[in-house]
C-alpha positions in Angstrom: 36.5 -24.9 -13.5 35.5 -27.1 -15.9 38.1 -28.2 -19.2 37.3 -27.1 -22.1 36.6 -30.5 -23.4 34.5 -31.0 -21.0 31.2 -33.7 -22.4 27.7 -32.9 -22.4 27.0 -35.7 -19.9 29.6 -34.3 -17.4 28.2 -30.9 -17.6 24.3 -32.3 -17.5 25.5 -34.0 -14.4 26.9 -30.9 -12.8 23.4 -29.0 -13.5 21.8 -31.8 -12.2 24.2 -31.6 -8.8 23.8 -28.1 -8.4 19.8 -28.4 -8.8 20.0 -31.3 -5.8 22.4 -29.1 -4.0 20.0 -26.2 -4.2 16.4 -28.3 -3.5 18.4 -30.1 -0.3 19.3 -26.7 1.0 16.1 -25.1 0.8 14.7 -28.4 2.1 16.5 -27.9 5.1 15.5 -24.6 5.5 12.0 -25.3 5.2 12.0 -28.4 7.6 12.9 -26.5 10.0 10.8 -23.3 9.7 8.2 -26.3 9.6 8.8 -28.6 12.8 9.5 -25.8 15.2 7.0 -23.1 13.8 4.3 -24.8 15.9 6.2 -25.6 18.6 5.9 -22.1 20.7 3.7 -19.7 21.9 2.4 -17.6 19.1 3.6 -14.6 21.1 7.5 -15.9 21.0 6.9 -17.3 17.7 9.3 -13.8 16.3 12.3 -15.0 18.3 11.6 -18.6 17.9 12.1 -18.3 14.3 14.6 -15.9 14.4 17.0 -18.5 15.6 16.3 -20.7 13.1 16.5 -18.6 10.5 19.7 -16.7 11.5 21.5 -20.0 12.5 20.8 -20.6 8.4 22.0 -16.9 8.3 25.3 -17.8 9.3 26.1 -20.8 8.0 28.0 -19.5 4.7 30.5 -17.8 7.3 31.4 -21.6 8.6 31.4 -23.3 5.3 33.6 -20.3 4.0 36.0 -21.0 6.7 36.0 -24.6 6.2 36.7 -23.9 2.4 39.8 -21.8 3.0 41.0 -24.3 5.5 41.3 -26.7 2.9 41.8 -25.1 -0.1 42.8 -25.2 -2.7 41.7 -29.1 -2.2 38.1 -28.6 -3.7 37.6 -32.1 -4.0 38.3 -32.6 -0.1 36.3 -30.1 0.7 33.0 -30.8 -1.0 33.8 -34.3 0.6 33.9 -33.0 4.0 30.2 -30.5 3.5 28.6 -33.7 2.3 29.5 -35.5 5.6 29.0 -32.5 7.8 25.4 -32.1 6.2 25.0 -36.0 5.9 25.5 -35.8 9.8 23.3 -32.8 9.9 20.5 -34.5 8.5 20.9 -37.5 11.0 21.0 -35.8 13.9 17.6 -33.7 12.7 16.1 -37.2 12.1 16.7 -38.4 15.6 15.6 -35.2 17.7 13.4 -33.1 15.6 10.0 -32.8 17.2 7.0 -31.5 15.9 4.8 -31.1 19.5 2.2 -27.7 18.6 2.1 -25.7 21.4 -0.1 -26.5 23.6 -1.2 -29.9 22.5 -1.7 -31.0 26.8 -3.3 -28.2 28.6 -2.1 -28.6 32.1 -5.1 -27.9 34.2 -7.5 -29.9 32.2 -4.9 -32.8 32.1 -4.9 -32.5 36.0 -8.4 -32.5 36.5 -9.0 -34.9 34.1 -6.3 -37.1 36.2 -8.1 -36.6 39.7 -11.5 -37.0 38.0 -10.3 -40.4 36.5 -8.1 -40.9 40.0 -11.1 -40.8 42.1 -13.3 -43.4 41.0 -11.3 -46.7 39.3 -9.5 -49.2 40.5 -7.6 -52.0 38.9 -8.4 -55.4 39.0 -6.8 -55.8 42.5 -9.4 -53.9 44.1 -6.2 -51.5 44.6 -7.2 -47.5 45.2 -5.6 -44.4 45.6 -4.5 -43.9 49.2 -6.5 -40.4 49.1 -9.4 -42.5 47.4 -9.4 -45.3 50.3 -9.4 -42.2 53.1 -12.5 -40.0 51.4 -14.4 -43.3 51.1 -13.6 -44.0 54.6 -15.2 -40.5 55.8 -17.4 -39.0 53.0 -20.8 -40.7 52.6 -21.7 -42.4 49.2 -23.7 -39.2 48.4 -21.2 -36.5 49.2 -18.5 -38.5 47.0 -21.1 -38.5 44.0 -21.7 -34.6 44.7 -17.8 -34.3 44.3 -17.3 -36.3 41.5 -20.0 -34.7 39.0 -18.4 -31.4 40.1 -15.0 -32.5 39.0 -16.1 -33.6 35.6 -18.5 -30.7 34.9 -15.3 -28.4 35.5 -13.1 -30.4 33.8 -15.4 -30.2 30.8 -15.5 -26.6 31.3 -11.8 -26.1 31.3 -11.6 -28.8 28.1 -13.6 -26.3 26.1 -12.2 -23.5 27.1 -8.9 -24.6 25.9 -10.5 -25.6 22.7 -12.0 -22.3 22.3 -8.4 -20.8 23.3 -6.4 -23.2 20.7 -9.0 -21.8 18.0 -8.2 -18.5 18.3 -4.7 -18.9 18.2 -4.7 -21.3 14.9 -6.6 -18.6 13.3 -7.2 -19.6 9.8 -6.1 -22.5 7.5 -5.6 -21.8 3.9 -3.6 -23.2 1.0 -4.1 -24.3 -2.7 -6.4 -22.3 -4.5 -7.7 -20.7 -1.7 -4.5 -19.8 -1.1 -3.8 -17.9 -4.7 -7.1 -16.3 -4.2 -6.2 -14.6 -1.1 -5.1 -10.7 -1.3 -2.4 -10.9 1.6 -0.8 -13.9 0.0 -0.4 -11.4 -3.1 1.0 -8.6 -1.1 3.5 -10.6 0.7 5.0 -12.6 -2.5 5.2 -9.1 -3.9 6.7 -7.2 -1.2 9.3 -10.3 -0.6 10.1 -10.6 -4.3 10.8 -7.0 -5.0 12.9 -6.3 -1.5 14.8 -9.6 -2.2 15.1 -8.5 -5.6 16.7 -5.2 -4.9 18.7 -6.1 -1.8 20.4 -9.0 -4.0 21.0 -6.5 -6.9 23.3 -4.9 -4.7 24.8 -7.7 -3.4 25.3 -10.0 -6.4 27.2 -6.7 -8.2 29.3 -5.6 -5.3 32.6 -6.4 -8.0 30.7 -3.9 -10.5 30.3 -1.0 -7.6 33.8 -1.7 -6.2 35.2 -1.2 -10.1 33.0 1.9 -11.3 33.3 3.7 -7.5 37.7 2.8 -7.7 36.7 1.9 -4.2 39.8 0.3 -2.1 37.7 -1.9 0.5 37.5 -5.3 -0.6 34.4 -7.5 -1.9 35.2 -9.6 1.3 34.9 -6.8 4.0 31.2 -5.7 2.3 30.2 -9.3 2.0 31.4 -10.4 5.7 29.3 -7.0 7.2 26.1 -7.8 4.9 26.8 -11.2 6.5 26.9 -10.1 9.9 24.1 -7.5 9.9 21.8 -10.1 8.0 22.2 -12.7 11.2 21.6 -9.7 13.5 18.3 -8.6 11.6 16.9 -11.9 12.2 17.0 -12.2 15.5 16.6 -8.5 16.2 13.6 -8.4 14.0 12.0 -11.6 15.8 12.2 -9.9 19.5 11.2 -6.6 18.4 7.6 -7.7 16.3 7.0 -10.3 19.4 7.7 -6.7 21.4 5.2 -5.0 19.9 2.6 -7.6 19.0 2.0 -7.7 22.6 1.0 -4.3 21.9 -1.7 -5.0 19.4 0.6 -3.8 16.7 0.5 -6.3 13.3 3.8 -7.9 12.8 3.3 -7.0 9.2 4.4 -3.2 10.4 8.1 -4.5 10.1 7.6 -4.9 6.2 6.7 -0.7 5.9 9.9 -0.3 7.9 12.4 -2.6 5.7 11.1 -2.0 2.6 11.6 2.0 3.6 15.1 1.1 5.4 16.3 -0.2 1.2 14.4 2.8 -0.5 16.5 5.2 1.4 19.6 3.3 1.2 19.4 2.4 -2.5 18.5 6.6 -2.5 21.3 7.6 -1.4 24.1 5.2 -2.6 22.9 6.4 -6.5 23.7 10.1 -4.9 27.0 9.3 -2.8 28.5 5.9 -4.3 31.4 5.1 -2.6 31.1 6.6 0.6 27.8 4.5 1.0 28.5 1.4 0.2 29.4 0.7 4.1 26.4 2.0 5.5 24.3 -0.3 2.2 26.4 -3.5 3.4 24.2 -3.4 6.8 21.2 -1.8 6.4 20.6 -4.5 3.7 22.2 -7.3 6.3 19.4 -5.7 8.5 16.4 -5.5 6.3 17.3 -8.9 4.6 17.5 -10.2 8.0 14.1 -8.6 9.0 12.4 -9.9 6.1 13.2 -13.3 6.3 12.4 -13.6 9.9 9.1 -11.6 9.3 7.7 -12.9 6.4 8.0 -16.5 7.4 6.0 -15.8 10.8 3.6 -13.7 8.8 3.0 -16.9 6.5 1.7 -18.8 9.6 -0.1 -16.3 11.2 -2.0 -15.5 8.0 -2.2 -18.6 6.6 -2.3 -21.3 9.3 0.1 -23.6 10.3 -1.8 -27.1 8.9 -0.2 -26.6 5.4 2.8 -24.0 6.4 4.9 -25.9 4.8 2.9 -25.8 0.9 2.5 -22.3 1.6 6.2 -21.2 2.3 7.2 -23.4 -0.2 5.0 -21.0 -2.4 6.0 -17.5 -1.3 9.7 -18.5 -1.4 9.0 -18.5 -5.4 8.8 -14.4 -5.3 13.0 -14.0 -4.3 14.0 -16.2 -7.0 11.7 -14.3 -9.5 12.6 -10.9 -7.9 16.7 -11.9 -8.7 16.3 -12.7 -11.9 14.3 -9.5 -12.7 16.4 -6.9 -10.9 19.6 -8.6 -11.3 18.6 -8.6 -15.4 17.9 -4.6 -15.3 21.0 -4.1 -13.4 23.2 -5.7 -16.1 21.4 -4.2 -18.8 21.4 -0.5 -17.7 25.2 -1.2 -16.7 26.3 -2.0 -20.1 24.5 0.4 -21.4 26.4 3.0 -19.4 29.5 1.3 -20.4 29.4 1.2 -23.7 31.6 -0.5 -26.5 34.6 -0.5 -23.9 33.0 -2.3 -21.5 34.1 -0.2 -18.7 32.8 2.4 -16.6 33.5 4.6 -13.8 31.0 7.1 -11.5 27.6 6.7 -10.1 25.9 7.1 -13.4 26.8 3.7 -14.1 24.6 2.2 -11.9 22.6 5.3 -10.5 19.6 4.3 -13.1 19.0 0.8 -11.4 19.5 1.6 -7.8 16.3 4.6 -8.7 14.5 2.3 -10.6 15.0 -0.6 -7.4 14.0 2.2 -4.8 11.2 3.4 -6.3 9.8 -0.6 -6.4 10.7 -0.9 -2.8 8.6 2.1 -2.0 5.6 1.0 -4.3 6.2 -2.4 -1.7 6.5 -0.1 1.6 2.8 1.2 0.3 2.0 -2.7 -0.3 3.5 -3.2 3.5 1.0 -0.6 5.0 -2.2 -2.4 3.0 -0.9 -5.3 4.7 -0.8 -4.0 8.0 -4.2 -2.5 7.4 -5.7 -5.9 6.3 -4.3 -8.0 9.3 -4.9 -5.5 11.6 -4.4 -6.8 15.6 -8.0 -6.5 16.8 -6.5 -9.3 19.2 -3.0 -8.3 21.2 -2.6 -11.7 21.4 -2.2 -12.4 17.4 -1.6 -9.3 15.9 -4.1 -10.5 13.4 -7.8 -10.4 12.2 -9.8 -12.8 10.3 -9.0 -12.3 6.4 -12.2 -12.6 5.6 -13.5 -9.7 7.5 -11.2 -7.3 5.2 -11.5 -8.3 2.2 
């Protein structure tokens, strides 16, 4: 806590910390959605980020640990996160790879390699040992027969993979193009109003514990959130890749979580109390979900040439969704409250919780458009061109 006679620099300079603090850890994030998103089949690409993203999941559970190792020694411990993400960031440097899945295609790199095999020689006058044989027994004729055949399917196999590497890219778009596009619109919404709603809840555990006289602990709520949000992420990832084989959109998943928080927010305005359990993981779950599935969606859609621009864009809608929900939650709280400031019962925060679940239904409906735009004509993607549903 800061004294009270505190400057203006030294609190300018704290702002200015927590802003670097705040760009280096979304930074993070997003260099690593960005180097591996690539990197794997487009099939796996579900499970693929679900690690990422649930290792970043889980990383307040360690630092939390760390801080009550060596607390109350604040000082000492923001030391010791600054070398353990100093170290991070070093060991990203030295072994993060960005290599597109892909890239070599084995069978035209291997006919290409027999084609080239077959007819040079270095400056020695050396040859392959299978060269020096086939010359021995195969005519001059029979050799050039061989060797046009090889190149004519190696060129065959070349543009097939090209074709294949096509389809799989799918579209590129960013900037403007970017803005203009529908399913960019539907996703920033449907993220920024599910963030919005699940972080209500969370960020004003304290004012449901008080006004429900509940006796479990903000820590118990917050470590099962925490759990269930890691879980979501990884279950989420397996289960779209599941399906997509199926020629079901990934985007299906954003129906079921934004349904998943209408019912829970539904019922903990009816219950309170008794619901604040079961709210603690289906919002670990449906947080989870949605930040595994929206950040595969954001390639798929979009294209992976500019995924980072474009992540960096959507990722706008939770901090706008926050502010908005967590600003109607206050407001409608207090006014429950009134001059005392305190209040007790479900009415005290039954208003917001209707208000959030009806907006998370309104996105469950923006969820199904979605699914209907990017419909999988191809099993493979789970996607259709954009431009042939607008």
């Amino acid at each position: 806590m800061l004294p009270v006679a505190a400057s203006a620099g030294v609190v300018a300079l704290l702002c200015l910390a927590f802003y670097a603090i705040g760009q280096g850890g979304h930074g993070f994030y997003t260099v690593g959605l960005v180097s591996n998103v690539g990197n794997y089949n487009p099939k796996f690409r579900g499970r693929a980020l679900g690690a990422i993203v649930a290792s970043f999941g889980a990383s307040p559970a360690f630092f939390a640990l760390l801080y009550r190792a060596v607390k109350p020694r604040v000082a000492s411990y923001l030391v010791v996160v600054a070398l353990v993400i100093a170290g991070a960031a070093a060991l990203g440097f030295a072994t993060l790879r960005v290599m597109p899945y892909g890239t070599l295609s084995p069978l035209a790199s291997v006919s290409a390699l027999w084609s080239e095999s077959a007819t040079s020689s270095d400056d020695d006058g050396l040859h392959f040992v299978f060269d020096s044989e086939a010359s021995a027994s195969t005519s001059a004729e029979t050799e050039a027969e061989v060797e046009v055949e090889a190149e004519v399917e190696a060129q065959a196999q070349a543009e097939a993979y090209d074709e294949q590497q096509e389809a799989v890219a799918g579209p590129q778009i960013t900037g403007r193009a970017l803005v203009r596009e529908p399913s960019f619109w539907l996703l920033f919404a449907i993220l920024a109003i599910c963030d919005g709603s699940m972080l209500m809840v969370v960020n004003n555990l304290n004012a449901f514990i008080e006004a429900t006289q509940t006796a479990t602990s903000q820590t118990v709520f917050m470590a099962l959130f925490s759990t269930f949000n890691v879980a979501g992420r990884v279950v989420f990832g397996i289960a779209s890749d599941a399906v997509l084989k199926r020629g079901v959109p990934r985007a299906r998943f954003l129906v079921a979580i934004a349904g998943l928080m209408t019912f829970n927010l539904v019922v903990l305005a009816l219950v309170g109390a008794p619901w604040l359990v079961p709210t603690m993981i289906g919002s670990g779950l449906a947080f989870g979900g949605m930040f595994n599935t929206i950040p595969t969606l954001v390639g798929e859609l979009f294209g992976l040439d500019h995924y980072g621009a474009n992540w960096g864009t959507v990722v706008l809608a939770p901090a706008l969704g926050a502010i908005s929900f967590g600003t109607l939650f206050g407001a409608l709280f207090d006014a429950s409250a009134g001059d005392g400031g305190v209040c007790r019962g479900t009415h005290c925060f039954a208003p917001a919780l209707y208000i959030a679940a009806a907006a998370c239904s309104v996105a469950a409906g923006l969820g199904w458009i979605l699914d209907r735009r990017t419909g999988g004509e191809s099993p493979a993607r789970g996607y259709g061109t954009l431009g042939d549903r607008a």
